[in-house]
N, C-alpha and C positions, 0 to 999 in steps of 0.2 A: 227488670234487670237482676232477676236473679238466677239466672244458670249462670255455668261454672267461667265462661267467656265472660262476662260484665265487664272486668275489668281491664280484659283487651279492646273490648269494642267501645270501652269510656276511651281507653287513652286516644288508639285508633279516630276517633270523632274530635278529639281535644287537638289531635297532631294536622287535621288536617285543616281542621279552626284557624289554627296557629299560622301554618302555613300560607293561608289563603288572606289570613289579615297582613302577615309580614308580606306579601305581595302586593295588595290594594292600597296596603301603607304605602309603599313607593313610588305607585304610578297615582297614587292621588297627590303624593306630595307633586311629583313632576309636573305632570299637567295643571294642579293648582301655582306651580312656581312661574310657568309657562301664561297663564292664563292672566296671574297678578303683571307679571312685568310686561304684555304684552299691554292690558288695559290701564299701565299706569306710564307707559309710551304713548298712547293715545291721552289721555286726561293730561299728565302734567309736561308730556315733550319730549320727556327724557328720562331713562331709567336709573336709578339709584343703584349698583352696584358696589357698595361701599356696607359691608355685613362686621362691623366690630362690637364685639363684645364689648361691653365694661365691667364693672365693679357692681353695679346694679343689677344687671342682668346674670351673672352669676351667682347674687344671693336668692334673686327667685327662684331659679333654677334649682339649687339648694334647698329651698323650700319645699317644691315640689317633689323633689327626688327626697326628703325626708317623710313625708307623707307616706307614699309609692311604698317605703321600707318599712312603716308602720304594719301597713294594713297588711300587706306579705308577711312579716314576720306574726303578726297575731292568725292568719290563715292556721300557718305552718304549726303554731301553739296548738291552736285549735281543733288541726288534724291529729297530731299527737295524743292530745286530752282525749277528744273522741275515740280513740281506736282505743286507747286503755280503761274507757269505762265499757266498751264495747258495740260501739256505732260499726256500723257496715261501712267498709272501705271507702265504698262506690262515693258514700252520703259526704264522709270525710273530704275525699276529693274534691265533688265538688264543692263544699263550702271551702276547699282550697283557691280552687277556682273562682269561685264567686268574691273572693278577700283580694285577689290578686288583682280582677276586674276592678273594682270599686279601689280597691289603690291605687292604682293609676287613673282612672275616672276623677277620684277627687284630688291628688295631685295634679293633673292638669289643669282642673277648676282653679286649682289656689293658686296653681301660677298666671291663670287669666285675672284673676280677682286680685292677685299682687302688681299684676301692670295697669292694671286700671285705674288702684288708688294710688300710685304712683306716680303716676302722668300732673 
């Protein structure tokens, strides 16, 4: 990765990453939402269509989404620092990358680990 393109064929690779997860996200929610209510038509009879939020469920949420903000913003520290002690872009990015990953990774853990002990 070191000729003078690196840095388009990181983002290039990153954009289509991006792309392809924001897709798979969708039709796995779908057919996962499809799949749950169909087998829970079979098991219990009848579907639950009844989605409220409370007060609970949006300090998880909270939770998670402070996490998520952690690990992004110490990325973004960390890209900064790096490039002025003189790290390669490339490297910087992705340990942007890799911060952004792992913040949401362990933001959604803490919001499963928060409904757990919850219950």
């Amino acid at each position: 990765m070191d000729s003078p393109n690196a840095i388009q064929t990181w983002a290039e690779t990153i954009l289509w990453i991006v792309i392809v997860s924001i897709v798979a996200g969708i039709l796995f929610a779908i057919v996962g939402t499809i799949i749950f209510s169909i087998l829970e038509k079979i098991i219990f009879g009848e579907s639950d269509t009844n989605f409220i939020a409370d007060e609970r469920d949006k300090i998880i949420a909270s939770t998670g989404h402070k996490i998520t903000v952690f690990f992004s913003g110490a990325g973004f520290i960390t890209l900064v620092v790096g490039l002025n002690y003189g790290y390669e872009i490339i490297d910087c990015l992705v340990i942007l990358m890799f911060c952004f990953s792992l913040g949401g990774l362990l933001g959604e853990i803490a919001k499963l680990a928060r409904y757990r002990t919850s219950m």
